[in-house]
N, C-alpha and C positions, 0 to 999 in steps of 0.2 A: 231393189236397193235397200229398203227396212232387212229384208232378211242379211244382207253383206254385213250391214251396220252392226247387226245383233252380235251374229259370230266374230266380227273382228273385234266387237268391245268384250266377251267374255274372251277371248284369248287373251287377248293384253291384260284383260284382268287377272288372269291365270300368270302371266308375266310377272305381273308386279308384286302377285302374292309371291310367286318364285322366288322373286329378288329380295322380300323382307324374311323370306325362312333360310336360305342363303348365306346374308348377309350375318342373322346368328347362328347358322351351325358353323359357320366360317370353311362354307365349301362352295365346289361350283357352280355361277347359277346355270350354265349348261343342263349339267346333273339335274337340278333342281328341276327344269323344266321337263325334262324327259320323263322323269317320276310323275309332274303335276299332270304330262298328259298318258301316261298309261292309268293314271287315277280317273281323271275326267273322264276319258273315252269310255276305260268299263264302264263305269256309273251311268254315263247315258246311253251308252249300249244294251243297260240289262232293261232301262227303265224306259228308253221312247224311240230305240232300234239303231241302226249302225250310220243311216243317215244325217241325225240330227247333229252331229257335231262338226260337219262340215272337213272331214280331211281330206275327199278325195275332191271338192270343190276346185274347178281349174282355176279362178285366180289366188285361194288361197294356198294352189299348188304351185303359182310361180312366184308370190312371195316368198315361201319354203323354200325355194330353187334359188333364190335369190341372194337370201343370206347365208348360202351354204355359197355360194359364190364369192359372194363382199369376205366372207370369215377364212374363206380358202382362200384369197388375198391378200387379208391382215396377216396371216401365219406365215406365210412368204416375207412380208416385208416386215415382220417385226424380227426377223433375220437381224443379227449384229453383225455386222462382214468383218470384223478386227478380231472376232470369237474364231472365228471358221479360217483367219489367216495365221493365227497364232497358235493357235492349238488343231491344226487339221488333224494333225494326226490320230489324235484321241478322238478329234470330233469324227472324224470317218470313217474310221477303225469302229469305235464303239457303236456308232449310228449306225454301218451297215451289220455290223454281227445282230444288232438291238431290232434291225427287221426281218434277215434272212432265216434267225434261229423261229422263230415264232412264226414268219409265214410258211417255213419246211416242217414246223412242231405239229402248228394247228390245222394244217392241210390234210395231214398222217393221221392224227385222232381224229379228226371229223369223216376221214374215208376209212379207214380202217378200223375205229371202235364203234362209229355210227355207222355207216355204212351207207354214208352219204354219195350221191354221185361224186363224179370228179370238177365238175364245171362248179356244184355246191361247195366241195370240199377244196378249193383252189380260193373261193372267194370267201369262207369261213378265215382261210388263212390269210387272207390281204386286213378283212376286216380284222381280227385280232392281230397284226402283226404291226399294230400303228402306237406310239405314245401320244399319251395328250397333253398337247402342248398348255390349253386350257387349266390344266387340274395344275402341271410341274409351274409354269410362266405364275400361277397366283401363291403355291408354297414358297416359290424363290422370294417372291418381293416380301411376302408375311415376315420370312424366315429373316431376309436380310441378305440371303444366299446370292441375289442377284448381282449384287455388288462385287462377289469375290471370282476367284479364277475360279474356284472350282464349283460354283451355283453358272457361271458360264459357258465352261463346260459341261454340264448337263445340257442347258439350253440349245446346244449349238448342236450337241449329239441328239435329244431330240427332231429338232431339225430337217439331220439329215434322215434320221427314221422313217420321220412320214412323208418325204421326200423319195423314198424308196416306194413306200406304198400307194403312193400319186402314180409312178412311174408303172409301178405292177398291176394297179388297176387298168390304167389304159392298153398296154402291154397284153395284156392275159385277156379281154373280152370287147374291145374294140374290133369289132370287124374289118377287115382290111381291103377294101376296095380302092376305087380311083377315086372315091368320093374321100378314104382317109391320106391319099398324095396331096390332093389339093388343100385339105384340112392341113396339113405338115408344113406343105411348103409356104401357104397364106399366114401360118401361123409362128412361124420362122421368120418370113420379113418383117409384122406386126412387133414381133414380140422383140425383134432385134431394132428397130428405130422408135421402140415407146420409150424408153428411158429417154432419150435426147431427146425425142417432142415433149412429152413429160417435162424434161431441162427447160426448154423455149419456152413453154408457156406458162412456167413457174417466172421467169425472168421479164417477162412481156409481159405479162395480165398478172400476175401472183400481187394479190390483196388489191385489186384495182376490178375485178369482175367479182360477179356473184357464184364463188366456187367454181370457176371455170375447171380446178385439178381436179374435183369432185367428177365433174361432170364428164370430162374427159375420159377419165379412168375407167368408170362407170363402163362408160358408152362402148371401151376396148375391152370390156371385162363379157358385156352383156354380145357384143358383137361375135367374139370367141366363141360364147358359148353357143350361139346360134349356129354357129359353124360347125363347132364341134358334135354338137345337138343331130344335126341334118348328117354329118358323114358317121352318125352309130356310135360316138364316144360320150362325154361324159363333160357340162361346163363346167365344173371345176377343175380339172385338168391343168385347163390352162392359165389358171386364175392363180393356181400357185408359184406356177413359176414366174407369170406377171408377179407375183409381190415379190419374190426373191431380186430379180430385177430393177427395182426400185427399192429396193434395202435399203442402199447409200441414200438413197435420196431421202428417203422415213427418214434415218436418225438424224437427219440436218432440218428436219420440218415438224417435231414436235405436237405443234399443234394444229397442223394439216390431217398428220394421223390421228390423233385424237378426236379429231371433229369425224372423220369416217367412222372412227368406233363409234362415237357414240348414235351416227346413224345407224351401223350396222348391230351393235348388240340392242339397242334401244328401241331399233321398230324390225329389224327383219328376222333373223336368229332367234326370236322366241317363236316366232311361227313357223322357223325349222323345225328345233328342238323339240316343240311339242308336239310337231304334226308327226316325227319319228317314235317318239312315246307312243303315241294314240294309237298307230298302227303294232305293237303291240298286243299280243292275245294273253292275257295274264291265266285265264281257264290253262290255253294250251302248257305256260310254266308250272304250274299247279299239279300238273297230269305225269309229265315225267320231268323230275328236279335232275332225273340223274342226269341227263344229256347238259345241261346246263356247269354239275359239276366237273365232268368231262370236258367239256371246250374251256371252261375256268381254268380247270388242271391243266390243260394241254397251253395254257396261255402263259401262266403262273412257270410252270415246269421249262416249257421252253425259253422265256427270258432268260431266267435265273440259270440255268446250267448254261446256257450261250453267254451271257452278259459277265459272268463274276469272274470268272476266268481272264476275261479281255481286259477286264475293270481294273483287275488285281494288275496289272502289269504298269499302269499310270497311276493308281491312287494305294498305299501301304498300310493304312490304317483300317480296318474290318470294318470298324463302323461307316469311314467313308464309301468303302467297298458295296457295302448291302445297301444304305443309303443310296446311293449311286442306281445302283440296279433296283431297288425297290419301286423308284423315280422313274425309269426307264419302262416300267411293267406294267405303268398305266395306261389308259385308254378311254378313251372320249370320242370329238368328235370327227374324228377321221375315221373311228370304225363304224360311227353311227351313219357316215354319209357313205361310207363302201357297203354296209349291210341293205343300207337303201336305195342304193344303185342296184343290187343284186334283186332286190323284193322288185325295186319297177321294171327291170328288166328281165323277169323272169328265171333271173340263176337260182333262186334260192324261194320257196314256197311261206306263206306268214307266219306258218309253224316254225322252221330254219328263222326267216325275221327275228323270230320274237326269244328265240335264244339267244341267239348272236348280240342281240343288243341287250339284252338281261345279262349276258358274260360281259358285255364293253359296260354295263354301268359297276356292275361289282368288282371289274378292275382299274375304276377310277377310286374307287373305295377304299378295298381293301388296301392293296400294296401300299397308302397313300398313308395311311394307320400306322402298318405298319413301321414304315421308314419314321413316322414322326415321333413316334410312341418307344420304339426299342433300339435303331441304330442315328439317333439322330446325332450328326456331330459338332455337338458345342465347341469344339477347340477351334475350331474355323472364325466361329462369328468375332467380330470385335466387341466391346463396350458397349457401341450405339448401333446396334443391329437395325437394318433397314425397315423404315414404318411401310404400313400394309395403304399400295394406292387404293380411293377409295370406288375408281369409277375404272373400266374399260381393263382388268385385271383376267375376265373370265373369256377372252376369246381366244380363238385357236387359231 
């Protein structure tokens, strides 16, 4: 129990430092964490072996499991459903070109210039074919973007992006047996009478029990996954579309969601985050960069010739154009949990790992620079540009 104690308080430690370098580079603490653990991990890698930092520890691998669970939730339900009825068309249009171009871009470079298998080269492309809602959701609110149609539009075309990529993960390496019918159809009835019990018990018990929606959600969240877990898939799967599903209900309960966040990014999501860093081989990047800039290019390339074209057709102004698409080209942590579904599941070896997530941080990065630094579009904002929330801004 001493030894749990230890490593749980040096992670959160690593959290918190996270959150105050973060908070002044004015980027994501996601990012932040992923860094703090490919840094940690070498460091106690070179100096007192691979064991001592505890990632491959089973409970602090279901904590990891966990807030990649709660965060593939929030991302769902911080869905705006008035985004996606008023502007589908762009939101759909743009979102589905914004995944298809990059998971047919980076599937083709990673099998045809690396000469990766196809089973690696399939999930190279799910991983990099996702935007991050984390990195775009904290520019809008900084910016102010979030307030107008078109920082909404972005939003909602994200959205659907990695909604695509939810869909192609299960899709593409879910095993199909009688164990994924029963997985489908348990999770069909589940997922189609949780909003209206969700309803009921918001209306019965809401602010009269101790979190009973908490608890609730939780239990259908953790349930799913068990499920999903035992028939060969993946618990987050169904953790997204659970939040999509309880959309409407989010934006009418403020601070029900809020209080999830600040469970979820506050105690479990640093010990995704980092535990994804850690497993990381920084020697292995070190050794050959070019493979890294290859899957970057093939990320970079394929948004950008897919996205600006479709852009141009809803938005006439260049800066908003590139803006737009710049926005679109980022990546976090959808690719970081499809990269990790690949390494636990054997698609993809720790070498592959450790590119794939060295490309998903440098395109939370760069593209992010870019749009802010050369096409940002001032004629949008009003007067009193939206202040920057200060808490639950960084989840996905």
């Amino acid at each position: 129990m001493e030894n749990i104690y230890t490593i749980a308080s040096l992670w959160l430690g690593l959290a918190v430092i996270s959150a105050i370098v973060a908070n002044h580079l004015r980027i994501s603490i996601a990012l932040v964490e992923i860094c703090a653990g490919i840094l940690a991990a070498t460091v106690t890698n070179h100096f007192y072996g691979p064991s001592v930092f505890g990632s491959n520890l089973e409970w602090l691998r279901f904590l990891a499991s966990s807030g990649a669970v709660m965060l593939t939730f929030l991302a769902g339900a911080e869905l705006d459903p008035k985004v996606i009825r008023t502007k589908w068309i762009e939101v759909g249009v743009v979102g589905l070109v914004g995944f298809l171009a990059p998971f047919l871009g980076c599937t083709a470079f990673a099998h045809f210039f690396l000469h990766w298998d196809m089973r690696a080269s399939w999930l190279a492309g799910v991983a990099l074919s996702t935007t991050s809602m984390a990195v775009v959701y904290a520019v809008m609110l900084e910016t102010g973007f979030n307030k107008t149609e078109f920082g909404k539009g972005i939003l909602g075309s994200c959205f659907v992006n990695d909604l695509g990529t939810v869909i192609a993960l299960g899709l593409l390496f879910a095993p199909f047996t009688y164990k994924t019918v029963v997985f489908v159809v348990i999770r069909l009835l589940v997922l189609g009478l949780f909003p209206y019990i969700t309803s009921f018990l918001h209306r019965k018990y809401g602010n009269k029990t101790a979190a009973i929606r908490v608890k609730w959600v939780i239990f259908v969240l953790f349930g799913l996954g068990a499920l999903a877990t035992w028939s060969g898939s993946e618990a987050v799967l169904p953790a997204y579309i659970a939040g999509i599903l309880l959309a409407e209900f989010a934006t009418q309960e403020h601070h029900w969601i809020r209080r999830l966040r600040t469970l979820t990014v506050g105690f479990l999501t640093p010990f995704y985050f980092i535990r994804a860093g850690s497993l990381v081989s920084v020697p292995v990047l070190i050794s050959a960069p070019v493979i890294f800039l290859i899957l970057f290019s093939g990320k970079i390339i394929s948004k950008i010739f897919g996205l600006y074209p479709v852009i141009s057709a809803f938005r006439k102004q260049r800066s908003e154009r590139w803006y737009y698409t710049l926005m679109m080209s980022t990546g976090l942590t959808f690719g970081t949990i499809s990269s990790l579904y690949g390494l636990s599941h054997g698609i993809v070896d720790q070498d592959q790992y450790s590119f794939l997530v060295a490309t998903v941080i440098g395109s939370a990065v760069i593209p992010t620079l870019m749009a802010n630094f050369a096409f940002f579009p001032h004629h949008l904002l009003s007067k009193q540009p939206g202040k920057l929330i200060s808490e639950g801004i960084d989840e996905e």
